[in-house]
mmCIF file of the N, C-alpha and C atoms, coordinates in Angstrom:
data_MODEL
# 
_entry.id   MODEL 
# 
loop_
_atom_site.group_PDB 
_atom_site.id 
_atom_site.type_symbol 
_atom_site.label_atom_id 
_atom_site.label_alt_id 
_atom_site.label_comp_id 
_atom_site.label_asym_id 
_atom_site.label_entity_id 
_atom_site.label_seq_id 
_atom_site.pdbx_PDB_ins_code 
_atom_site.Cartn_x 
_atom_site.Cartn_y 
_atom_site.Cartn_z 
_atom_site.occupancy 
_atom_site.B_iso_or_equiv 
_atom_site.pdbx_formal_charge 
_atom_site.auth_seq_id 
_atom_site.auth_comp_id 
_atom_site.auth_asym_id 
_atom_site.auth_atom_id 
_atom_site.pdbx_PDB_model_num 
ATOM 1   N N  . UNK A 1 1  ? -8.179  -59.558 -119.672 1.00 0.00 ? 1  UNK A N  1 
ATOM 2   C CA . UNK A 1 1  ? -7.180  -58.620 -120.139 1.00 0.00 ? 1  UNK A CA 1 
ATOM 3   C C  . UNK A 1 1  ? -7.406  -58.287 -121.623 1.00 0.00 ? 1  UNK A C  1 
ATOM 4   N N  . UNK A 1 2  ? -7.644  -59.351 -122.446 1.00 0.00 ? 2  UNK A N  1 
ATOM 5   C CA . UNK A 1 2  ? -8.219  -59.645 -123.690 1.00 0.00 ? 2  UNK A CA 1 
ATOM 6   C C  . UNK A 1 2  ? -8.702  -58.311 -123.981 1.00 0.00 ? 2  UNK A C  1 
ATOM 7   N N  . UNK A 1 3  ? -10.054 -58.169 -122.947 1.00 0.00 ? 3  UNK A N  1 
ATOM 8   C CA . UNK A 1 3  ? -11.561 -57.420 -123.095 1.00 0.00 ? 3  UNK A CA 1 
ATOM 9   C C  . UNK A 1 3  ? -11.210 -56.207 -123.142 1.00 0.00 ? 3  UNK A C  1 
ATOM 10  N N  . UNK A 1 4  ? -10.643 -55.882 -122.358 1.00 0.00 ? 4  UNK A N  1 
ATOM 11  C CA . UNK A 1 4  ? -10.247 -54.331 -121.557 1.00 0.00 ? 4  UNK A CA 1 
ATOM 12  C C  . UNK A 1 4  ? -9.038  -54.074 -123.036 1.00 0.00 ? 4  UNK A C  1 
ATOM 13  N N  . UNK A 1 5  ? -8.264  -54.381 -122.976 1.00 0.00 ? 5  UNK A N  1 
ATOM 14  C CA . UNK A 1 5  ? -7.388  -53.731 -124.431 1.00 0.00 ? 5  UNK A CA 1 
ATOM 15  C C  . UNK A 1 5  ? -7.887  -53.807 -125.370 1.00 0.00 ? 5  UNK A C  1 
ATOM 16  N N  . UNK A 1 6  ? -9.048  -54.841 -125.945 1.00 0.00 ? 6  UNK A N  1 
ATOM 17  C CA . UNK A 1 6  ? -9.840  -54.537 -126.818 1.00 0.00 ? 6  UNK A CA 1 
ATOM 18  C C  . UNK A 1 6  ? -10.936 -53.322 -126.743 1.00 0.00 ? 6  UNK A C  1 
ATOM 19  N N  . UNK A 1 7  ? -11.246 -52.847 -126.106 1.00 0.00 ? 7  UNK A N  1 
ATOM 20  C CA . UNK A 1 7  ? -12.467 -51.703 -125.384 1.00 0.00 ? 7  UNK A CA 1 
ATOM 21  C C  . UNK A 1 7  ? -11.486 -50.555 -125.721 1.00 0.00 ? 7  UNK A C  1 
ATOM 22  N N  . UNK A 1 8  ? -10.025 -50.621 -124.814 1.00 0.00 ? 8  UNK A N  1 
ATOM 23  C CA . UNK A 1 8  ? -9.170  -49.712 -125.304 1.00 0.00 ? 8  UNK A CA 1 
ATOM 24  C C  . UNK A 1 8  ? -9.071  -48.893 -126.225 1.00 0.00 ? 8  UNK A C  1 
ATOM 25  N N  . UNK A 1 9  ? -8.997  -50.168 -127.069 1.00 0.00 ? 9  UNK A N  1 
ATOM 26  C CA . UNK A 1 9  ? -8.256  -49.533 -129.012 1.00 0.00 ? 9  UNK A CA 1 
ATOM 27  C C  . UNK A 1 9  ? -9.826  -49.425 -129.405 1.00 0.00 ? 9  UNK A C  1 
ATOM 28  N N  . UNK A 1 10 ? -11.045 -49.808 -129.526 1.00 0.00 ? 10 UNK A N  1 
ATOM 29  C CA . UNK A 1 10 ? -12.103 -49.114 -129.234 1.00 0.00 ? 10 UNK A CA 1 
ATOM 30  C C  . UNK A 1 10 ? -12.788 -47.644 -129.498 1.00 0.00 ? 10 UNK A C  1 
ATOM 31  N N  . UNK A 1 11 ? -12.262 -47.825 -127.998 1.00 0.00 ? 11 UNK A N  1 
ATOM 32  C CA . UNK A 1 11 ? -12.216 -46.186 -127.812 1.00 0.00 ? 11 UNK A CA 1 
ATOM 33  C C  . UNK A 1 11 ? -11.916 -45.103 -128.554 1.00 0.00 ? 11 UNK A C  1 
ATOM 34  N N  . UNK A 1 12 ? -10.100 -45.588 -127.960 1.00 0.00 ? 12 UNK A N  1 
ATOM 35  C CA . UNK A 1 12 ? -8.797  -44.543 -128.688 1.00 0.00 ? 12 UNK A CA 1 
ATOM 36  C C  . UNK A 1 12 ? -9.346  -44.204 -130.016 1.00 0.00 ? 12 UNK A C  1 
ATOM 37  N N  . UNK A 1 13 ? -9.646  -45.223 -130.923 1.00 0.00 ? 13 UNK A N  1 
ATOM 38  C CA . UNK A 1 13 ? -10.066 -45.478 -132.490 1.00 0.00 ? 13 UNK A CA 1 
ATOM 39  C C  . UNK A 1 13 ? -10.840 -44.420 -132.765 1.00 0.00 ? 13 UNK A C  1 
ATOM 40  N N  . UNK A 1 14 ? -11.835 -44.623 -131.669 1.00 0.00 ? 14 UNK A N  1 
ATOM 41  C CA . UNK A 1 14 ? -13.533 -44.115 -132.314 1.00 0.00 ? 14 UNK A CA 1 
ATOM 42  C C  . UNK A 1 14 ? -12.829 -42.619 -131.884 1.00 0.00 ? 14 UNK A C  1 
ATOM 43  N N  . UNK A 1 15 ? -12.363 -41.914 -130.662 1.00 0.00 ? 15 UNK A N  1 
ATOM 44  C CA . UNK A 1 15 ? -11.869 -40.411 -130.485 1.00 0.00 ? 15 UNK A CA 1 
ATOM 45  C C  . UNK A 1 15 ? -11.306 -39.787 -131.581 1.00 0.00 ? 15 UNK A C  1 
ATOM 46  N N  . UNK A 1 16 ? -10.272 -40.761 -132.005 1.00 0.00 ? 16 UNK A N  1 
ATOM 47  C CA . UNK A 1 16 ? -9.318  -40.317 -133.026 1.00 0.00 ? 16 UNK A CA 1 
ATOM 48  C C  . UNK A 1 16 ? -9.997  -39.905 -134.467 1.00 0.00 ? 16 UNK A C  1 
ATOM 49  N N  . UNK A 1 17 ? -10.706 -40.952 -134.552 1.00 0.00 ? 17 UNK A N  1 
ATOM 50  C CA . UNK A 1 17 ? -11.746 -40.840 -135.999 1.00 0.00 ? 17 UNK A CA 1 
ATOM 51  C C  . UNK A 1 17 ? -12.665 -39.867 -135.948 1.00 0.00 ? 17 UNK A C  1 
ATOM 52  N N  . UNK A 1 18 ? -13.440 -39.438 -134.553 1.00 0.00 ? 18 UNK A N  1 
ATOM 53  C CA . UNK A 1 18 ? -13.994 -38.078 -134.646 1.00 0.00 ? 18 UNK A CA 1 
ATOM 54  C C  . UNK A 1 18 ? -13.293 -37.344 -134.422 1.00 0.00 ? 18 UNK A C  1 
ATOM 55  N N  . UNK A 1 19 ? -12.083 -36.829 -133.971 1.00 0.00 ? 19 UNK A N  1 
ATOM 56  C CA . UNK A 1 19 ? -11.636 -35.835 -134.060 1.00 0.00 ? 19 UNK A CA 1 
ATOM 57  C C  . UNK A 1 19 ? -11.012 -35.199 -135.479 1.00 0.00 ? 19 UNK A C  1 
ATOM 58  N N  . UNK A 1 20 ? -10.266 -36.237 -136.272 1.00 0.00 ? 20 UNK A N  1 
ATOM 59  C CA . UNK A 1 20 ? -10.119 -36.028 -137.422 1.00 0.00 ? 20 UNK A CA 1 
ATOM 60  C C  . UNK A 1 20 ? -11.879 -35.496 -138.522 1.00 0.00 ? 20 UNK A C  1 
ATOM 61  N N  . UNK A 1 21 ? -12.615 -36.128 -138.019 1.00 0.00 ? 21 UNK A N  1 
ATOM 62  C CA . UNK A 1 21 ? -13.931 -35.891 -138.607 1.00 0.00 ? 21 UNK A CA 1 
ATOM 63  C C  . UNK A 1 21 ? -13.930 -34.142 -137.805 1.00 0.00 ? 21 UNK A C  1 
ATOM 64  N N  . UNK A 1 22 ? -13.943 -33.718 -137.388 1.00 0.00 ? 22 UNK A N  1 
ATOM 65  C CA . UNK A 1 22 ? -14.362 -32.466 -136.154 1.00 0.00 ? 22 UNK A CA 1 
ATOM 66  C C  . UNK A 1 22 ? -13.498 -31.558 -137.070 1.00 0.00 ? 22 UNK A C  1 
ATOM 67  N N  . UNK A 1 23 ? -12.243 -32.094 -137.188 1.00 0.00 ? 23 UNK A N  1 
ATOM 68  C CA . UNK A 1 23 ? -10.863 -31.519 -137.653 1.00 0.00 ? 23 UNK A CA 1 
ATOM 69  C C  . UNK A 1 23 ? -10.812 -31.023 -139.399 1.00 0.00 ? 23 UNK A C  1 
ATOM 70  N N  . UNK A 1 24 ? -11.649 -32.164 -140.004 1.00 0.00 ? 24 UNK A N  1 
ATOM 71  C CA . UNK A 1 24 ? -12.246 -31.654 -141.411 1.00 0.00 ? 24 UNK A CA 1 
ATOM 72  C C  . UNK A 1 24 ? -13.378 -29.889 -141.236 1.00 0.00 ? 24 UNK A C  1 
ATOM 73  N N  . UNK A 1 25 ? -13.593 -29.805 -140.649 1.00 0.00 ? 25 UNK A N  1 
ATOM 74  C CA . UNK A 1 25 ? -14.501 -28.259 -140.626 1.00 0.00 ? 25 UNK A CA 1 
ATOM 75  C C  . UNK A 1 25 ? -13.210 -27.395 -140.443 1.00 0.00 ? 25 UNK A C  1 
ATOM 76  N N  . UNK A 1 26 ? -12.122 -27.411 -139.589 1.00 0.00 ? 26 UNK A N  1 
ATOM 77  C CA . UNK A 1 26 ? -11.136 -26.241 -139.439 1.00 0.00 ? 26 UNK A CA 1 
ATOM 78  C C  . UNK A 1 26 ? -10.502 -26.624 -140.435 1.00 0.00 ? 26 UNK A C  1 
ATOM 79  N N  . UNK A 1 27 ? -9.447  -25.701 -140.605 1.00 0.00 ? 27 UNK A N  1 
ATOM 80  C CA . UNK A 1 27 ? -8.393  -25.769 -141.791 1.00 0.00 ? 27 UNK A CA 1 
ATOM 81  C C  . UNK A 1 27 ? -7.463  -26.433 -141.356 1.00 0.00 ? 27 UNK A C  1 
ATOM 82  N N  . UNK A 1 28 ? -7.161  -28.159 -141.514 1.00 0.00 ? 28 UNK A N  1 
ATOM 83  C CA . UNK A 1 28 ? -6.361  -28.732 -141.234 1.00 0.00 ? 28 UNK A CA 1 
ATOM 84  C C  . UNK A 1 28 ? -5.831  -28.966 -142.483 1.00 0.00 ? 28 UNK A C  1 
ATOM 85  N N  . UNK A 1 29 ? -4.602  -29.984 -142.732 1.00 0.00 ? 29 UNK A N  1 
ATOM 86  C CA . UNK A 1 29 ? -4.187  -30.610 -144.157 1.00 0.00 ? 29 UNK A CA 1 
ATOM 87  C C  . UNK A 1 29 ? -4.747  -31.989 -144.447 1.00 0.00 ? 29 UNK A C  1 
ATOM 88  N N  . UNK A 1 30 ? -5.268  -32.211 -145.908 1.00 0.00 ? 30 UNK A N  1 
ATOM 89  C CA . UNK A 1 30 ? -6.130  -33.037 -145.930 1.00 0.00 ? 30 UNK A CA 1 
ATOM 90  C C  . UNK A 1 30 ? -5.134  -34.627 -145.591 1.00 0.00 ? 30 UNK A C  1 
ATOM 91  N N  . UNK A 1 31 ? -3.757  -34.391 -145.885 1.00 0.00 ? 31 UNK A N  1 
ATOM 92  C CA . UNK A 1 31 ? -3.266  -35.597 -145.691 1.00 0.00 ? 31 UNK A CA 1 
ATOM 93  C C  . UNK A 1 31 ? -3.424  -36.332 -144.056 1.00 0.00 ? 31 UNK A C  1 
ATOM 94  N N  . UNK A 1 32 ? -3.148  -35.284 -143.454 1.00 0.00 ? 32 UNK A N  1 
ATOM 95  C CA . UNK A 1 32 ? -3.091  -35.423 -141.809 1.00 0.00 ? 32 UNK A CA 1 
ATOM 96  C C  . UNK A 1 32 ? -4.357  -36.301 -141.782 1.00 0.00 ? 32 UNK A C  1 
ATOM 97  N N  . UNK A 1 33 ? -5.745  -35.237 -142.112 1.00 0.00 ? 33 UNK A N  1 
ATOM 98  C CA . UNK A 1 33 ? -7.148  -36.052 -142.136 1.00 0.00 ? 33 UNK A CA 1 
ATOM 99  C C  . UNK A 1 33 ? -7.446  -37.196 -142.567 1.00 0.00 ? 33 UNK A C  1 
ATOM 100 N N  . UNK A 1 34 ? -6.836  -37.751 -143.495 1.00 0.00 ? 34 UNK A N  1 
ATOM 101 C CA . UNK A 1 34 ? -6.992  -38.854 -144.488 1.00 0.00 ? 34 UNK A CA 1 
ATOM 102 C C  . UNK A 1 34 ? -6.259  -39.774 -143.357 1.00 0.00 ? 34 UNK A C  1 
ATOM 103 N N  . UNK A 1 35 ? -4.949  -39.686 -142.967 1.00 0.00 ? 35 UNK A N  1 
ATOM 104 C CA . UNK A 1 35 ? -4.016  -40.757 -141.927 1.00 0.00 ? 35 UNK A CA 1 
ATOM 105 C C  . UNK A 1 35 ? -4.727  -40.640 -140.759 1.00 0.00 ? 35 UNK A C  1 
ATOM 106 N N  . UNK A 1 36 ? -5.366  -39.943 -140.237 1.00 0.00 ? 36 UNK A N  1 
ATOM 107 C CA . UNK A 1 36 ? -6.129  -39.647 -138.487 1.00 0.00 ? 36 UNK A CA 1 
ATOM 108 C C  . UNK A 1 36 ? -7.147  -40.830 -139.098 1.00 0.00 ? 36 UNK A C  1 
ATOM 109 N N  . UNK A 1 37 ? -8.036  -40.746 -140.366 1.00 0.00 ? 37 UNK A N  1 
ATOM 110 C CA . UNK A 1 37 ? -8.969  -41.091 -140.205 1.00 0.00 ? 37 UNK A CA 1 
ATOM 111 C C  . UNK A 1 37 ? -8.986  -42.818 -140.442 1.00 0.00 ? 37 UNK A C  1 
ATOM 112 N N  . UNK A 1 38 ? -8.240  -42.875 -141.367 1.00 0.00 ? 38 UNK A N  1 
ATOM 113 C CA . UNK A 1 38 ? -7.205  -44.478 -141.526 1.00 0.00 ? 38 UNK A CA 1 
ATOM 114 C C  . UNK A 1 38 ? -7.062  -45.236 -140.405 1.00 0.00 ? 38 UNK A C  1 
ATOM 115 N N  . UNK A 1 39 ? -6.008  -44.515 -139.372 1.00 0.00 ? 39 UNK A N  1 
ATOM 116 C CA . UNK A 1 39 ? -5.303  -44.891 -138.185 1.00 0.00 ? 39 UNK A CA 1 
ATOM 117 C C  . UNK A 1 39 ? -6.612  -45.543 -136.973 1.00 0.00 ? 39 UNK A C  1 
ATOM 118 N N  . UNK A 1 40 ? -7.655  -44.316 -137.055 1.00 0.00 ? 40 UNK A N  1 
ATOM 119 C CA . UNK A 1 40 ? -8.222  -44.646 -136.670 1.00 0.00 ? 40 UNK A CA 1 
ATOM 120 C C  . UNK A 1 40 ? -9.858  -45.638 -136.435 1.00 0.00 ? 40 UNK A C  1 
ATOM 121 N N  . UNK A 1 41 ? -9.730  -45.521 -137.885 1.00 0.00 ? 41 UNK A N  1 
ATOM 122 C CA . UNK A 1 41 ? -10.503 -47.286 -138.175 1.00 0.00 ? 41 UNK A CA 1 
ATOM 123 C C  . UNK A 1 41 ? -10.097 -47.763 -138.009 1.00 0.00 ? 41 UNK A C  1 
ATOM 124 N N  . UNK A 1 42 ? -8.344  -48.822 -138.155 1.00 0.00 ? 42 UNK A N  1 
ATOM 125 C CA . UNK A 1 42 ? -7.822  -49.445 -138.025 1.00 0.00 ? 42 UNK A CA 1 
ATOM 126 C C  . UNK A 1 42 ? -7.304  -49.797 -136.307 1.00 0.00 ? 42 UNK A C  1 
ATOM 127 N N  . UNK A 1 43 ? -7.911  -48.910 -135.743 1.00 0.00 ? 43 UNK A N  1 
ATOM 128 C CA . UNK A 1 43 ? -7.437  -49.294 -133.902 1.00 0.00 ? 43 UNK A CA 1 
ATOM 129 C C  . UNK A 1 43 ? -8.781  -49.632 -133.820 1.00 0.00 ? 43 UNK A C  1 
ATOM 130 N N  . UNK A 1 44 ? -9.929  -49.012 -134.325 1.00 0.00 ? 44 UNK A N  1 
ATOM 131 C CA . UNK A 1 44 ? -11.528 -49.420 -133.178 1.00 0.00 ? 44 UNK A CA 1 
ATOM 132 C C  . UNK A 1 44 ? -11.273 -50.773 -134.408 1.00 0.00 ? 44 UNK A C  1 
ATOM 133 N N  . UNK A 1 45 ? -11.221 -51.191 -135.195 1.00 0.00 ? 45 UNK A N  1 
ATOM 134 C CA . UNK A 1 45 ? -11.530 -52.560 -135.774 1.00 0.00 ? 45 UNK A CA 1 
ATOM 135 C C  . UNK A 1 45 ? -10.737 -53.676 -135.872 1.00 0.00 ? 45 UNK A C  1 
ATOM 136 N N  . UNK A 1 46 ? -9.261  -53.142 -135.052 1.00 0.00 ? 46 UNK A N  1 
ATOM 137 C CA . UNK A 1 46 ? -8.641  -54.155 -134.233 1.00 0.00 ? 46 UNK A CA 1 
ATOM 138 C C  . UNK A 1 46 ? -9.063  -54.152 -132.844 1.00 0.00 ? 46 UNK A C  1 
ATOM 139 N N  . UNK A 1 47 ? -9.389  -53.327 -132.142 1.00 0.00 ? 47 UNK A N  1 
ATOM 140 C CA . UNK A 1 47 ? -10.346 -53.730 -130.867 1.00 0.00 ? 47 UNK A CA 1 
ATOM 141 C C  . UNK A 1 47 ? -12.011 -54.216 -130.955 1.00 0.00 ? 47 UNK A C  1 
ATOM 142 N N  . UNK A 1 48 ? -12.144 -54.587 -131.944 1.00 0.00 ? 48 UNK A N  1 
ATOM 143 C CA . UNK A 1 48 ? -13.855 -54.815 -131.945 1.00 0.00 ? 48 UNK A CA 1 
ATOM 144 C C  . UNK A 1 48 ? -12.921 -56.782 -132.041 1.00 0.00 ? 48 UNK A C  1 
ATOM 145 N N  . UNK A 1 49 ? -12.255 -56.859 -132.895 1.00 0.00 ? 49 UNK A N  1 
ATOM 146 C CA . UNK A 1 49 ? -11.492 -57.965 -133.286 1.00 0.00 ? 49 UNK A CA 1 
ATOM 147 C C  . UNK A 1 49 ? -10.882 -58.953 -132.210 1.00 0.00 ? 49 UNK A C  1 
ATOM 148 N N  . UNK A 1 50 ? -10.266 -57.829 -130.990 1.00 0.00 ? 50 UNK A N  1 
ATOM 149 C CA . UNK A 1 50 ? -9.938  -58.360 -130.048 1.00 0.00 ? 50 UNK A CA 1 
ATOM 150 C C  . UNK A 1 50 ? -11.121 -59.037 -129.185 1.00 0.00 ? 50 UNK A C  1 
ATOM 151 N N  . UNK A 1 51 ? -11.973 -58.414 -129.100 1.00 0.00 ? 51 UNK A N  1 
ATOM 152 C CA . UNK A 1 51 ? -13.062 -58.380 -128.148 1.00 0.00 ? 51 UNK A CA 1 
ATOM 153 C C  . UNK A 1 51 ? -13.761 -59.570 -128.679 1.00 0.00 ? 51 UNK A C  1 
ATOM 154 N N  . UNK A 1 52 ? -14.032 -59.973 -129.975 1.00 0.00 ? 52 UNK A N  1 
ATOM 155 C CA . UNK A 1 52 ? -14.254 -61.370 -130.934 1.00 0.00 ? 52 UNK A CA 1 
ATOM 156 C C  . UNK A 1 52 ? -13.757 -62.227 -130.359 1.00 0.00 ? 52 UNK A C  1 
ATOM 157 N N  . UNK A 1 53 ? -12.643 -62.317 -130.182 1.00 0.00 ? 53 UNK A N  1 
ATOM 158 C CA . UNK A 1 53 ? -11.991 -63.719 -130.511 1.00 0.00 ? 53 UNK A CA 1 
ATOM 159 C C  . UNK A 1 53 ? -12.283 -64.404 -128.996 1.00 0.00 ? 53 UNK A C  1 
ATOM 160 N N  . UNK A 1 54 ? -12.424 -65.743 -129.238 1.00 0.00 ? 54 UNK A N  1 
ATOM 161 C CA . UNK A 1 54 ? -12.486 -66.244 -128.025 1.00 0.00 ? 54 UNK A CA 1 
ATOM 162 C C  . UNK A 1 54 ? -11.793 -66.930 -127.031 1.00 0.00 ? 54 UNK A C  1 
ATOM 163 N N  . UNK A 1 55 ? -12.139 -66.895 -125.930 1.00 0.00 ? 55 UNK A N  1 
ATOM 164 C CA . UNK A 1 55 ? -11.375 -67.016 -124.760 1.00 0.00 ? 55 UNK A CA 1 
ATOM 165 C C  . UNK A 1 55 ? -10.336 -67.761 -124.687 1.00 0.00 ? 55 UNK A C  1 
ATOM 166 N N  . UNK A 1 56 ? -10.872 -69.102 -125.249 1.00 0.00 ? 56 UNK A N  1 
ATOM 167 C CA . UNK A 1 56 ? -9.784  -70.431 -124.893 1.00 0.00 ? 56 UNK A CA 1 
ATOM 168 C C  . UNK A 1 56 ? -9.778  -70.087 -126.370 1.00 0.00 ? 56 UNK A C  1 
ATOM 169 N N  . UNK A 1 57 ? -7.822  -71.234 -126.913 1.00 0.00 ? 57 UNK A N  1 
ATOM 170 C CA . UNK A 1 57 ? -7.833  -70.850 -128.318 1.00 0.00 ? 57 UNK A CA 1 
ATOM 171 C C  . UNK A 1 57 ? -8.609  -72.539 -128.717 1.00 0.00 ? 57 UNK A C  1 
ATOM 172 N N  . UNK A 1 58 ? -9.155  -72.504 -130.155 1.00 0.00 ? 58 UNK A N  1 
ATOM 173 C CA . UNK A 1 58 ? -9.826  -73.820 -130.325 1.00 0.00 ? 58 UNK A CA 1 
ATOM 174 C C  . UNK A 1 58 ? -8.513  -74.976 -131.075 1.00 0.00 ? 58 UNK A C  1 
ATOM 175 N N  . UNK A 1 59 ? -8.569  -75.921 -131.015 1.00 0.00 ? 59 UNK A N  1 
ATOM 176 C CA . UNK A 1 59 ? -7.500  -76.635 -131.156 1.00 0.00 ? 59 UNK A CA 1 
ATOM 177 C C  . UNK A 1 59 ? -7.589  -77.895 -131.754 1.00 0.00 ? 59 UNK A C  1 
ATOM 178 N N  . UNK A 1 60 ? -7.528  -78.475 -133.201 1.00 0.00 ? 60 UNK A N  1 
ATOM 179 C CA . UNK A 1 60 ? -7.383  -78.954 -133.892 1.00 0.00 ? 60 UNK A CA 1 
ATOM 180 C C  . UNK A 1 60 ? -6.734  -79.847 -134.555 1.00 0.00 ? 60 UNK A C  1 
ATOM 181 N N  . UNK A 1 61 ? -6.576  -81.021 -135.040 1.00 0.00 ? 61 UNK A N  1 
ATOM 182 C CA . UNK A 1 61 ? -5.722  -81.486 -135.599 1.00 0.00 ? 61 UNK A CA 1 
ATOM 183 C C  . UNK A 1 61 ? -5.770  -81.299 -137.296 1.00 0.00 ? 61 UNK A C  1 
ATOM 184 N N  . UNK A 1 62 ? -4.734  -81.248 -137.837 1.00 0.00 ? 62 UNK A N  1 
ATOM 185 C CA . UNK A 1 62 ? -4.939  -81.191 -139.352 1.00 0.00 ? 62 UNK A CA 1 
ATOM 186 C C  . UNK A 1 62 ? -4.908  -82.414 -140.031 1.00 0.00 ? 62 UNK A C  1 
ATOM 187 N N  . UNK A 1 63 ? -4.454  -83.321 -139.569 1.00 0.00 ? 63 UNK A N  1 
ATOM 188 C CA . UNK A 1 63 ? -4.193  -84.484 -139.913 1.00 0.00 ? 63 UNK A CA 1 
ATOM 189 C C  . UNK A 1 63 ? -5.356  -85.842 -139.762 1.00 0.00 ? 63 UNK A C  1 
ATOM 190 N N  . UNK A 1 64 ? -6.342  -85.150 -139.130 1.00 0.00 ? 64 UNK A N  1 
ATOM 191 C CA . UNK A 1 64 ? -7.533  -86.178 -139.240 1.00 0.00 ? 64 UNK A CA 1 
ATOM 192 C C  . UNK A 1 64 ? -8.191  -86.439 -140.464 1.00 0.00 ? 64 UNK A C  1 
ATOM 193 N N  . UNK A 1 65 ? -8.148  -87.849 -140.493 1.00 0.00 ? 65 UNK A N  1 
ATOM 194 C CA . UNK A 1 65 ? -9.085  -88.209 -142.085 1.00 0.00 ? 65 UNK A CA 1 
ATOM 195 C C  . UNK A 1 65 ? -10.651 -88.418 -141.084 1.00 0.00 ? 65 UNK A C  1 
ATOM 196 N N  . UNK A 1 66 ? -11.209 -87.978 -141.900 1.00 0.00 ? 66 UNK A N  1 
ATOM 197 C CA . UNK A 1 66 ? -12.553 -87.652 -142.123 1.00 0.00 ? 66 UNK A CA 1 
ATOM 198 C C  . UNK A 1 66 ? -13.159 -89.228 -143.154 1.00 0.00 ? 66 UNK A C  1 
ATOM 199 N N  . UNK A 1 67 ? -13.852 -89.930 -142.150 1.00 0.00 ? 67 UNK A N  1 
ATOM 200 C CA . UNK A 1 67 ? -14.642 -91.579 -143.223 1.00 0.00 ? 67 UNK A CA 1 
ATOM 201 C C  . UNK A 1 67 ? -15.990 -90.788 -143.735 1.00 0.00 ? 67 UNK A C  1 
# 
């Protein structure tokens, strides 16, 4: 489930970011462009993130002394 919503935002990310890129040649407003293009780094590099992390979580104690 992980995989697949990570692939998701991915996607969505990378569309969004070229379209805002596509969207810089017509006369759009540069603010719109600047937030499309933001928004959408920030979804493909929380899905590259998702797709990272691994399966089982790893699990630790903090409290171990180390001889």
């Amino acid at each position: 489930m992980k995989l697949i919503i990570g692939i998701g935002l991915c996607i969505t990310g990378t569309v969004i970011w070229a379209a805002m890129l596509v969207g810089a040649f017509l006369f759009m407003s540069p603010t719109v462009l600047s937030l499309g293009v933001i928004i959408g780094g920030a979804l493909t590099a929380s899905g590259i993130i998702l797709i990272s992390l691994p399966i089982h979580p790893i699990r630790f104690s903090y409290f171990d002394k180390e001889r």
